[in-house]
VMD Tcl script that draws the C-alpha trace (Angstrom):
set ca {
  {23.37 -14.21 13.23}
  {19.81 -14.51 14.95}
  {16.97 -14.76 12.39}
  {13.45 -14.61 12.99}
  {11.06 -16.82 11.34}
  {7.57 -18.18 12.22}
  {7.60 -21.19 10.00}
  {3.68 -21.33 10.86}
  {2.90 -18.21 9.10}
  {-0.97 -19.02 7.01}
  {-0.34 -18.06 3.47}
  {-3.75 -16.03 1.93}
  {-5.01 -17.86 -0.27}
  {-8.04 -16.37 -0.63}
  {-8.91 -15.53 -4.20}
  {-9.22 -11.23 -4.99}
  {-11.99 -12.51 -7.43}
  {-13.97 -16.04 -6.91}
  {-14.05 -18.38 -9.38}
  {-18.16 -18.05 -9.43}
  {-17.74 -13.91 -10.65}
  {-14.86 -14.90 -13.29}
  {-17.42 -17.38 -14.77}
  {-20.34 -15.34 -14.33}
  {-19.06 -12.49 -16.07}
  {-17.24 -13.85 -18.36}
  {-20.38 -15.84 -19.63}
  {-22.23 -12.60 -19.73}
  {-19.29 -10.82 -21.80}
  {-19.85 -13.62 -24.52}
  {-23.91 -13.66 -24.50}
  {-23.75 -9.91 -24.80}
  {-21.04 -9.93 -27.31}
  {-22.60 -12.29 -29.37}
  {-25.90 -10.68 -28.93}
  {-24.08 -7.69 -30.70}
  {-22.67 -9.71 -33.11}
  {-26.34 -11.08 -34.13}
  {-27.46 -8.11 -34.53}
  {-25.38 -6.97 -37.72}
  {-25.43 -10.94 -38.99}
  {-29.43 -9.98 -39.26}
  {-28.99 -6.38 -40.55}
  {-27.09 -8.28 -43.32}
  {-29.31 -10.88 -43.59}
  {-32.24 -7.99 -43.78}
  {-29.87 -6.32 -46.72}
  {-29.68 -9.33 -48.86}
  {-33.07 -10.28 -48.54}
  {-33.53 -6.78 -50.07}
  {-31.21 -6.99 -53.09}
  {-32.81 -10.33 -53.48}
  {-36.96 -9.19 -52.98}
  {-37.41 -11.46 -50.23}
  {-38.28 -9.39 -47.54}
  {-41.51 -9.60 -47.62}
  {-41.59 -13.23 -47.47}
  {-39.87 -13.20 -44.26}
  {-41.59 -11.20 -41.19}
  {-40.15 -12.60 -38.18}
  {-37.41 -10.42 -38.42}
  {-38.66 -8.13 -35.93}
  {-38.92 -9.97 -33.52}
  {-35.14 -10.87 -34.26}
  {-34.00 -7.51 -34.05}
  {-36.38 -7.51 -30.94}
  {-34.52 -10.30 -28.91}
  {-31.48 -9.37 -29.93}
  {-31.78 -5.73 -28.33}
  {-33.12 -7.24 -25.48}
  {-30.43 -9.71 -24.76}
  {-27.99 -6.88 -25.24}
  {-29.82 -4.41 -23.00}
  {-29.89 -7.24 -20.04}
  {-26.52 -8.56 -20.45}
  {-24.69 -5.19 -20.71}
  {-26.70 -3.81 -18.19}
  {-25.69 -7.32 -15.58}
  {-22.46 -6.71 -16.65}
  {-22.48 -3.06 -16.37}
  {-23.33 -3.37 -12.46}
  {-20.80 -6.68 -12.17}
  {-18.04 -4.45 -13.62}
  {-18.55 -1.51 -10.97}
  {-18.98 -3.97 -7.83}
  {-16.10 -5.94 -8.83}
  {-13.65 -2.64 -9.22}
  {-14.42 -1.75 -6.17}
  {-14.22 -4.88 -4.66}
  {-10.86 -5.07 -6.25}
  {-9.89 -1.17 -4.98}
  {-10.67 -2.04 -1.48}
  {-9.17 -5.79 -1.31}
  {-6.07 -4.59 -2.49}
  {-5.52 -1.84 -0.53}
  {-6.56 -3.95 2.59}
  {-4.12 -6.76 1.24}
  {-1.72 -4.01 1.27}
  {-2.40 -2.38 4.16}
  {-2.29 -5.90 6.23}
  {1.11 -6.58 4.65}
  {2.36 -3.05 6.10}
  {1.21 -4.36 9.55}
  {3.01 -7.71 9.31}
  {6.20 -5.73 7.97}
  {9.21 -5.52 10.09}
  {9.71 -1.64 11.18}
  {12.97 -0.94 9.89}
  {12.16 -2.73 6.49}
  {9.07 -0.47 6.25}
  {10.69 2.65 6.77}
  {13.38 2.04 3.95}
  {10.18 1.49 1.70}
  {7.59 4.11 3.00}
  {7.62 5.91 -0.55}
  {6.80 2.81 -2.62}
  {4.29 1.74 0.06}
  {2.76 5.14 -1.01}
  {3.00 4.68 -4.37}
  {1.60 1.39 -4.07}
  {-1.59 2.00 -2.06}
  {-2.54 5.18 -4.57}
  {-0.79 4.86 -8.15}
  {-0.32 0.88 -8.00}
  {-3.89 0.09 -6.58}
  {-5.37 2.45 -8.73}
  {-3.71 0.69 -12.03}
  {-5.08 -2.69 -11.49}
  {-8.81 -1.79 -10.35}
  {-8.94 0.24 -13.88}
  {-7.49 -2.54 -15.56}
  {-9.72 -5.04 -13.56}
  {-12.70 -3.17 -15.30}
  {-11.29 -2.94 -18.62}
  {-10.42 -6.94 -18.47}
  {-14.12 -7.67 -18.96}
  {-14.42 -5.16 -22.11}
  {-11.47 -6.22 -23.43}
  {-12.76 -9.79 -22.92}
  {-16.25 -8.89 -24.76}
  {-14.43 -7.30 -27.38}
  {-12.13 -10.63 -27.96}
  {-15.30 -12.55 -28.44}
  {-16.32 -9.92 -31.17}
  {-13.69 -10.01 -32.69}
  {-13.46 -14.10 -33.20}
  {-17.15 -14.32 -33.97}
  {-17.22 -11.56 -36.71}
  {-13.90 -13.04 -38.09}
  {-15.80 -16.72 -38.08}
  {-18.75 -15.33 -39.94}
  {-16.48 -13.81 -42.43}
  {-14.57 -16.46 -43.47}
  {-18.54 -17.61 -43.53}
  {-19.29 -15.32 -46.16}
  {-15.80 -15.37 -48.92}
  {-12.66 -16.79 -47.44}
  {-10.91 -15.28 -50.34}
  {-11.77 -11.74 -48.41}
  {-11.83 -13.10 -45.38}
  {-7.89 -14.54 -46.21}
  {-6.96 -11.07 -47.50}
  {-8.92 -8.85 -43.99}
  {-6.78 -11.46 -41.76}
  {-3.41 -10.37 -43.42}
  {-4.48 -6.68 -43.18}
  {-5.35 -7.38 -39.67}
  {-2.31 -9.56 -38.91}
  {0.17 -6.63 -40.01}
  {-2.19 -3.60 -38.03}
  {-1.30 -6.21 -34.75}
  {2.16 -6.24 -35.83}
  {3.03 -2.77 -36.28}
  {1.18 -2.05 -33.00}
  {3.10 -4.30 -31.11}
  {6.32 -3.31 -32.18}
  {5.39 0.33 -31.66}
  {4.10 -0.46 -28.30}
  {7.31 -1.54 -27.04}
  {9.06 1.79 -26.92}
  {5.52 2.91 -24.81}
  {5.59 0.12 -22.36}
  {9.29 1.03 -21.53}
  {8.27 5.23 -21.07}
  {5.24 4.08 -18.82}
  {7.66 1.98 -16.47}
  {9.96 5.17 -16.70}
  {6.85 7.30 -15.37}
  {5.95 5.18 -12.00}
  {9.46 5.29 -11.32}
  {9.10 9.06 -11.88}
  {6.03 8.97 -9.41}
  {7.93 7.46 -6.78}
  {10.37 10.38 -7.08}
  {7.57 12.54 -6.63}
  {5.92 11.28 -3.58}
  {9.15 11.15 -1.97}
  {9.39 15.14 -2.82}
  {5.63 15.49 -1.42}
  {6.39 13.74 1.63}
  {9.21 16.65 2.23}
  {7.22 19.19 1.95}
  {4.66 18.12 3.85}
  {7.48 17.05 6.88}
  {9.06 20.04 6.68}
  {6.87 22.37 6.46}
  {7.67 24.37 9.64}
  {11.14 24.61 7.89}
  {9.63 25.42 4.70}
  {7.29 28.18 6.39}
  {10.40 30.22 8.00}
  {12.39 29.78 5.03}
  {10.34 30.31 2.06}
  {13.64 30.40 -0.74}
  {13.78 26.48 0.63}
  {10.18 25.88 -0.62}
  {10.83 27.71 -3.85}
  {14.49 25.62 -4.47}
  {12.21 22.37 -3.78}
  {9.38 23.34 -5.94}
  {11.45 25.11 -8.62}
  {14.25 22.74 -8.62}
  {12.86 19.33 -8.25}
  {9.58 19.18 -8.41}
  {8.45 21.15 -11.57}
  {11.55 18.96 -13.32}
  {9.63 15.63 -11.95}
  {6.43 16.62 -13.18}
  {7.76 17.85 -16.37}
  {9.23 14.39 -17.14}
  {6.53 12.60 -15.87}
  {4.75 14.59 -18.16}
  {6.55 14.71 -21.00}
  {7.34 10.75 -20.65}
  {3.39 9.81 -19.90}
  {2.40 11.92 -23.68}
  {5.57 10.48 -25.50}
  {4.19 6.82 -24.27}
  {0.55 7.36 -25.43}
  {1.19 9.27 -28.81}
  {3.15 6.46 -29.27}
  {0.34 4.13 -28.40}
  {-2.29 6.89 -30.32}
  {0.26 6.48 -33.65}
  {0.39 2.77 -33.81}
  {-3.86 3.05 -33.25}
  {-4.18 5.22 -36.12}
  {-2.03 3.47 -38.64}
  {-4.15 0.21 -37.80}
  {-7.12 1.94 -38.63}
  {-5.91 3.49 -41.78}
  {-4.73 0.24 -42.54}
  {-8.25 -1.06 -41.95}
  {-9.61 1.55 -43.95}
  {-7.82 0.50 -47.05}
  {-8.59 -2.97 -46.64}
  {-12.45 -1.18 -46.99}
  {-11.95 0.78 -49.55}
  {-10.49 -2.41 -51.77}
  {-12.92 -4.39 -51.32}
  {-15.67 -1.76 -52.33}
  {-13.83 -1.03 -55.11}
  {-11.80 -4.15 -56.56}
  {-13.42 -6.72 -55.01}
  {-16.27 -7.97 -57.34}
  {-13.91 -7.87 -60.62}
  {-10.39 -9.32 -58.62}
  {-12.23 -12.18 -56.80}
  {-15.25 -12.33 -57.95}
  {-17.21 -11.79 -55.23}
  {-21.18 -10.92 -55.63}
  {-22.32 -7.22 -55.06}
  {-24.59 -8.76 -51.33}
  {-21.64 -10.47 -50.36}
  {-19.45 -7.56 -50.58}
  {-22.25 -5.36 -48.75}
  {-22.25 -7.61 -45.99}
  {-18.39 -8.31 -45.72}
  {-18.32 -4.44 -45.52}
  {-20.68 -4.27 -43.11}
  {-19.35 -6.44 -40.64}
  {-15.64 -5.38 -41.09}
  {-17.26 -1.30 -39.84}
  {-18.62 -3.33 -37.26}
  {-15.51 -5.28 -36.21}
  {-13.86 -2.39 -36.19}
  {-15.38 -1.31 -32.91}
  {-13.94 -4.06 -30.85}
  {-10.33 -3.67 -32.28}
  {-10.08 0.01 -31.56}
  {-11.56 -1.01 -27.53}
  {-8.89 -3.50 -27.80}
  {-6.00 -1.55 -28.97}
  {-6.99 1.46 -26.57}
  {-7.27 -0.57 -23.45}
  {-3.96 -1.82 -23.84}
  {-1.78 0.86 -22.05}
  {-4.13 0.15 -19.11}
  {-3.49 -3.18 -19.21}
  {0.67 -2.51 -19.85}
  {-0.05 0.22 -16.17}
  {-1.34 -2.68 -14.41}
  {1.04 -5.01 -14.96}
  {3.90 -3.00 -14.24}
  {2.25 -2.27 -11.03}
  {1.60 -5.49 -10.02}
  {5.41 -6.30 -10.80}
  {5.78 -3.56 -8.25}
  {3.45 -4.79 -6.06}
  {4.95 -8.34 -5.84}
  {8.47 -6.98 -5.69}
  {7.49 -4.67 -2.24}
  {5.30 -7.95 -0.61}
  {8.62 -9.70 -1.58}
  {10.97 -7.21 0.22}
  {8.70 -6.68 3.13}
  {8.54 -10.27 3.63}
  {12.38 -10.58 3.70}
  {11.90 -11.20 7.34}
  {8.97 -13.28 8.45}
  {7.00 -12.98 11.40}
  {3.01 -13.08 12.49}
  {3.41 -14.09 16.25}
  {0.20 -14.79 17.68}
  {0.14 -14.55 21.97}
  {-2.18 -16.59 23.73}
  {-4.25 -14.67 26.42}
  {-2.26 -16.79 29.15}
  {0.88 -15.75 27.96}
  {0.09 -11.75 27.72}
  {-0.25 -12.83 31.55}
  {2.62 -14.41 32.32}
  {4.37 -11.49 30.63}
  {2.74 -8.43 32.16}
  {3.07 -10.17 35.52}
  {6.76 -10.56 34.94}
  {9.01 -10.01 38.03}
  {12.78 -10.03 36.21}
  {13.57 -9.38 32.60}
  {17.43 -10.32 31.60}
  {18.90 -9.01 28.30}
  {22.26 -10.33 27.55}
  {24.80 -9.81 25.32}
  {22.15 -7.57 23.22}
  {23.57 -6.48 19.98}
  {22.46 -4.78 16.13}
  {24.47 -3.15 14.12}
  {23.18 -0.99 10.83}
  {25.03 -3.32 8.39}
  {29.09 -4.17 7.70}
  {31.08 -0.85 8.85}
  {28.41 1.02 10.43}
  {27.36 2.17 13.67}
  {26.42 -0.70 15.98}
  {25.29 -1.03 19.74}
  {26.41 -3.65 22.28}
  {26.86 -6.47 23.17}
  {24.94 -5.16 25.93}
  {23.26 -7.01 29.37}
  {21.06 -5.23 31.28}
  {18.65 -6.54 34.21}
  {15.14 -4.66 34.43}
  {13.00 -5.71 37.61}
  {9.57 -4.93 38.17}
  {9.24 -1.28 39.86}
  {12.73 -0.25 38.66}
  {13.03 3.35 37.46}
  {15.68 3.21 35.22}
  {17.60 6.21 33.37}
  {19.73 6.31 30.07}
  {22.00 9.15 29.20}
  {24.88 9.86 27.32}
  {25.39 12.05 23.96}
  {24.44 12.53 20.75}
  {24.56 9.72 18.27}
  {25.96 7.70 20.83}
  {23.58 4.55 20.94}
  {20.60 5.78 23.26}
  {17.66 5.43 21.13}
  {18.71 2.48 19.13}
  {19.32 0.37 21.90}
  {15.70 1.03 23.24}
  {14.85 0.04 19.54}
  {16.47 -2.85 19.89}
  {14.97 -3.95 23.19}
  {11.72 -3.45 22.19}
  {12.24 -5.53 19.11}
  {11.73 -3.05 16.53}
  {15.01 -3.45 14.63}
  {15.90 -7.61 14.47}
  {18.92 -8.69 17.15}
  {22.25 -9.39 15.49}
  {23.21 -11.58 18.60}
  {21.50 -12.01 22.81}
  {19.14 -13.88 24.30}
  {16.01 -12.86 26.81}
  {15.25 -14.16 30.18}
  {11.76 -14.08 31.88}
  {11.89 -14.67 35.58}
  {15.46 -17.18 34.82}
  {13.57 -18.86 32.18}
  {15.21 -18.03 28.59}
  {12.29 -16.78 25.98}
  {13.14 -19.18 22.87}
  {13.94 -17.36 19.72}
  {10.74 -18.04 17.65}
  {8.50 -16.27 20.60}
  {11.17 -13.41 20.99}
  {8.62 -10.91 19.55}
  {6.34 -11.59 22.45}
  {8.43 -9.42 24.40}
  {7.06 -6.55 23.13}
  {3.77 -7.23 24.78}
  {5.63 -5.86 28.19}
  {6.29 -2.34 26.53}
  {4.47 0.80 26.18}
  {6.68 3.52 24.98}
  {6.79 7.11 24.23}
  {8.97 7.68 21.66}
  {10.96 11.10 20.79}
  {9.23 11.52 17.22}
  {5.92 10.32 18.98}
  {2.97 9.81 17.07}
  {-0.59 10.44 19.15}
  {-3.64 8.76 18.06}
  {-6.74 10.40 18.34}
  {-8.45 7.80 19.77}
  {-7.41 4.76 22.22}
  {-7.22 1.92 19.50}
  {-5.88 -1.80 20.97}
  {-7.16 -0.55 24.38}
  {-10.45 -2.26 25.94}
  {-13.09 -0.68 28.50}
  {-11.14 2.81 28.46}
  {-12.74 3.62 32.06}
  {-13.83 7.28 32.09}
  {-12.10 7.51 36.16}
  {-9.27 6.48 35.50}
  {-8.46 9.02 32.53}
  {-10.01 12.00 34.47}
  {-7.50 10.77 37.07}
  {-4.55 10.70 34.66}
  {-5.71 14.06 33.37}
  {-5.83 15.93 36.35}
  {-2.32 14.14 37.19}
  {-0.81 15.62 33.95}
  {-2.77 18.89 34.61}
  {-4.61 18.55 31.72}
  {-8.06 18.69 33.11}
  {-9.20 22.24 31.86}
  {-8.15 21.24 28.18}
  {-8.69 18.10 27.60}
  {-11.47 15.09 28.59}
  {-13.25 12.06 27.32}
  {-15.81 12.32 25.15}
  {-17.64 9.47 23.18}
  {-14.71 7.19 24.39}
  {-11.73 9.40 23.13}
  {-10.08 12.52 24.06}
  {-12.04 15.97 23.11}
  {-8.70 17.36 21.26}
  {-5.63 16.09 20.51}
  {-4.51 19.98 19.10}
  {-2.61 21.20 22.24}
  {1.13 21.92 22.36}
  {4.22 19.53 21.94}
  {4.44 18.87 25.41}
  {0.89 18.80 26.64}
  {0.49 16.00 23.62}
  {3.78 14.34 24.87}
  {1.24 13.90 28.21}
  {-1.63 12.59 26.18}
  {0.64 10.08 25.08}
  {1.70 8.78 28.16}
  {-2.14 9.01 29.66}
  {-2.75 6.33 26.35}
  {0.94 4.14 27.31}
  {-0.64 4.15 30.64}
  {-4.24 2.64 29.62}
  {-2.50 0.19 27.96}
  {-2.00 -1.63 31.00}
  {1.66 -2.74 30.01}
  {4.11 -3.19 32.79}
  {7.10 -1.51 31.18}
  {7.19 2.31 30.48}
  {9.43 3.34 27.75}
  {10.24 7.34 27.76}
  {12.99 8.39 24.78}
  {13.48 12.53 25.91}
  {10.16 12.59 26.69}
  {10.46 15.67 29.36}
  {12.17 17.36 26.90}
  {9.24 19.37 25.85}
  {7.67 19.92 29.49}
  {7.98 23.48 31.10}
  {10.32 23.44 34.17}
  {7.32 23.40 36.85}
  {5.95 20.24 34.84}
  {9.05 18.28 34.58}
  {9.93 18.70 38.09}
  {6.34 17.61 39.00}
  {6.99 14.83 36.59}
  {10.65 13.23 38.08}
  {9.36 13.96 41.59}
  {6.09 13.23 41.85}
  {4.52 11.60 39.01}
  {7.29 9.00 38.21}
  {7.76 7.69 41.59}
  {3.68 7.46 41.75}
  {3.51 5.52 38.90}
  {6.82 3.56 40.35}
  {5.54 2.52 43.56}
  {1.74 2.76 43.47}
  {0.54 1.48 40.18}
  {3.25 -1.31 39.83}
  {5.17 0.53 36.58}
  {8.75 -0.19 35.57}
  {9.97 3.12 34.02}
  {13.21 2.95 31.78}
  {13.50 6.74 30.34}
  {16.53 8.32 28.11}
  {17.12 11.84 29.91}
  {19.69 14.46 29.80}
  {17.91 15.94 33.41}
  {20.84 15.15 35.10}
  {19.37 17.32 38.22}
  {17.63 14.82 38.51}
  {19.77 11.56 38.22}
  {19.75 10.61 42.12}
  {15.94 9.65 41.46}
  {16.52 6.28 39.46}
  {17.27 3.02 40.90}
  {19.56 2.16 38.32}
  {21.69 5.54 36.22}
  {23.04 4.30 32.99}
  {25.54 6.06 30.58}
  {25.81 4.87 26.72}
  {28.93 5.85 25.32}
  {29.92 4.37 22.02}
  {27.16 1.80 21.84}
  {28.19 0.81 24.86}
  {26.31 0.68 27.87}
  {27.35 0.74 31.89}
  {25.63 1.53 34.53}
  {27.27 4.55 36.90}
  {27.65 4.29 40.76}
  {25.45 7.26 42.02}
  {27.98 7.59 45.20}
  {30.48 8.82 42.12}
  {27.33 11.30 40.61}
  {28.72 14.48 41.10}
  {32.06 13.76 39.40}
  {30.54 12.28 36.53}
  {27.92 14.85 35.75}
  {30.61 17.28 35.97}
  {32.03 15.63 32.11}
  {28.12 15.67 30.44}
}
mol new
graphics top color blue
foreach p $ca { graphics top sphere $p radius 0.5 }
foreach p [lrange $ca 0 end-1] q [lrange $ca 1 end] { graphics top cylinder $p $q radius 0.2 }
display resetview
């Protein structure tokens, strides 16, 4: 079994956040948080000075309540601006993280996990740059919460003993109740998944969804409006739940309030300002435990998104590769003059359909054909030549000399191809100095001169017909300067004066005058005694078919 792994992969270990913004940040969450918290330790300061006539006597306090606002007012207003920068910083990062990983992902691994790529880069992402900007709240509200309980047991630690039960059993309950919540929430990105997987057929079948409109209504009627009822349904259980185990903290808190008012000064003997104050701070402290106990479903949504997250960078990395080609290499391979496959083979997994072991010989010029039916083996085999699904067994030889198994994946560098389910950017990305004669050339070639040109270094439309786009394709292969053209059906689409133009004329132009090996899959079998080499798959198998013997053969297709 041949396994590809560059053992010289960099790991990123660039930090999402620096060190310097954690510290930053987190040193203005405390100064502003305790710049709240002096500001009710001198309202009650102000109140017992009152009760006690000594307010007079003291008229700095102004100037307390002065610096205090201030500090607040610059601290949450740094932080304020930190916080946004920082989501965003986070948004973007992660989805670039993401995105890079997608890159680096081996093709047939991606496609098995396109719909929790897509969950990931909206749902997932979104998730952890909320939380990211809760964090620092949640972190202010933490510092709150210790310095209020400080200056209580300050004030009477018989109170302050009987608030940190009341308190102890609010956390309790909540966290029991919350368990039941974090468990729906899970239940409702797994639900989301479901969904985007339902979006994404719609929006790929839409041509089949336009002619047969009962098909639409089944998919929106029958599976969609059930997912979003769930998800629904699931997403309100989770945060009632959440909302209940709030509220019954609060009234908890409540009672605690309306005890000490009441029983306080008789039970444990605790003076009338002292009371006041104790009061006072517990309405104040109650602030930062509601932020605390509301932010935690968004906390609970991130990390279930980042287990997500790390579970799809852990799949996608299941096989390894980053190759990097040096400049003198791209050379050697573009200049190649033999290319040797042998014993090729991949297979879909134990049981299923596999291709080879196949050899097959490619020189420089060749204009090779593949045909053969249905399901047969066509269009994985060019999959597995141009390294997009991982070799079960073969080797590769450039010119005699065998390409060693770690730099395999440079082979791709010799292919441009044209696949059947083609995808046509709209502009010439990974292609240098697109010169303007050249694709006038290629245009007029394809006969797309009237509808089609270059403008600001990319084509003026892309929105043209199946076939005309199959053309704009090629015209991009072509730029690419590759030596190896790879065509799966691609004359499928092309009217019958176009595709002969294209086998007759165009092919052996770009054959014998710009220096391009062409290996196509066809079913044109009028057109067979044009290749150098005719090959027939048949059962994953692949030989190549004496054209003396043509007419016979064509005669079975």
């Amino acid at each position: 079994m041949l396994k590809i792994e560059n053992k010289n992969i960099k790991k990123n270990n660039t930090r999402l956040v620096p060190i310097r913004f954690i510290v930053g940040y987190s040193l203005l969450a405390i100064v502003s948080g305790l710049s709240g918290f002096a500001f009710i330790t001198i309202i009650n300061k102000v109140i017992s000075d009152s009760l006690n006539e000594d307010l007079v006597k003291n008229s700095s306090y102004e100037y307390m309540f002065l610096a205090a606002i201030v500090v607040f007012f610059v601290t949450r207003r740094l932080l304020s601006a930190g916080i946004i920068n920082l989501s965003q910083k986070i948004f973007w990062q992660t989805r670039q993280d993401v995105i890079k990983l997608i890159l680096k992902a081996p093709y047939l691994k991606l496609q098995q996990y396109k719909d929790e790529v897509y969950s990931t880069l909206t749902t997932d992402v979104n998730n952890i740059t909320n939380a990211s900007v809760i964090v620092i709240t949640f972190f202010s509200s933490v510092v709150l919460i210790i310095s209020c309980l400080v200056y209580m047991a300050y004030l009477s630690l018989s109170l302050f003993g009987l608030s940190l039960g009341v308190i102890l059993i609010g956390v309790f309950v909540y966290m029991v109740r919350s368990k039941k919540s974090n468990s729906q929430l899970k239940t409702v990105r797994e639900l989301e998944r479901g969904f985007i997987n339902v979006f994404n057929g719609i929006l790929n079948g839409s041509k089949e969804i336009n002619i047969n409109k009962d098909k639409g209504n089944d998919i929106y009627n029958g599976k969609l409006v059930k997912l979003m009822n769930t998800g629904k349904k699931t997403y309100v259980k989770a945060f009632i739940q959440y909302l209940n185990s709030e509220i019954i903290s609060q009234l908890l808190f409540y009672g605690l309030i309306t005890f000490i008012l009441l029983y306080a000064n008789n039970m444990l003997n605790v003076t009338l300002d002292i009371t006041i104050s104790f009061v006072l701070v517990l309405l104040y402290l109650l602030g930062p435990l509601v932020t605390v106990m509301t932010v935690m479903p968004s906390i609970t949504r991130a990390k279930i998104s980042l287990q997500k997250m790390s579970k799809l960078r852990k799949e996608l990395q299941n096989v390894k590769f980053d190759y990097q080609i040096k400049k003198e290499d791209k050379i050697k391979y573009r200049n190649f003059n033999k290319l040797e496959l042998k014993d090729y083979s991949f297979s879909y997994g134990e049981n299923k359909f596999s291709v080879g072991p196949i050899s097959l010989n490619i020189k420089r010029n060749d204009v090779i054909f593949i045909q053969g039916g249905n399901g047969a083996g066509k269009t994985t085999f060019i999959n597995t030549i141009l390294k997009l699904y991982d070799l079960d067994e073969g080797r590769a030889y450039l010119d005699n000399e065998l390409i060693p198994l770690e730099r395999i994946e440079e082979i791709k560098e010799m292919f441009s191809p044209i696949f059947s389910d083609f995808y046509l950017f709209d502009e010439f990305y990974g292609i240098n100095n697109v010169e303007e004669k050249k694709v006038s050339y290629y245009l007029k070639m394809f006969e797309l001169e009237d509808k089609v040109s270059l403008i600001d270094g990319k084509f003026s439309t892309i929105h043209l017909s199946t076939g005309q786009r199959k053309r704009l394709a090629l015209i991009s292969a072509l730029l690419e300067e590759r030596p190896i053209i790879v065509l799966d059906e691609w004359a499928a689409d092309q009217d019958p004066h176009f595709r002969h133009k294209f086998y007759t004329e165009i092919i052996p132009e770009l054959s014998k005058l710009q220096d391009k090996t062409i290996i196509a899959i066809t079913h044109d079998d009028k057109y067979f005694n044009l290749a150098d080499h005719l090959l027939k798959m048949e059962f994953g198998r692949l030989i190549e078919i004496n054209k003396t013997k043509l007419d016979p053969i064509l005669q079975e297709i």
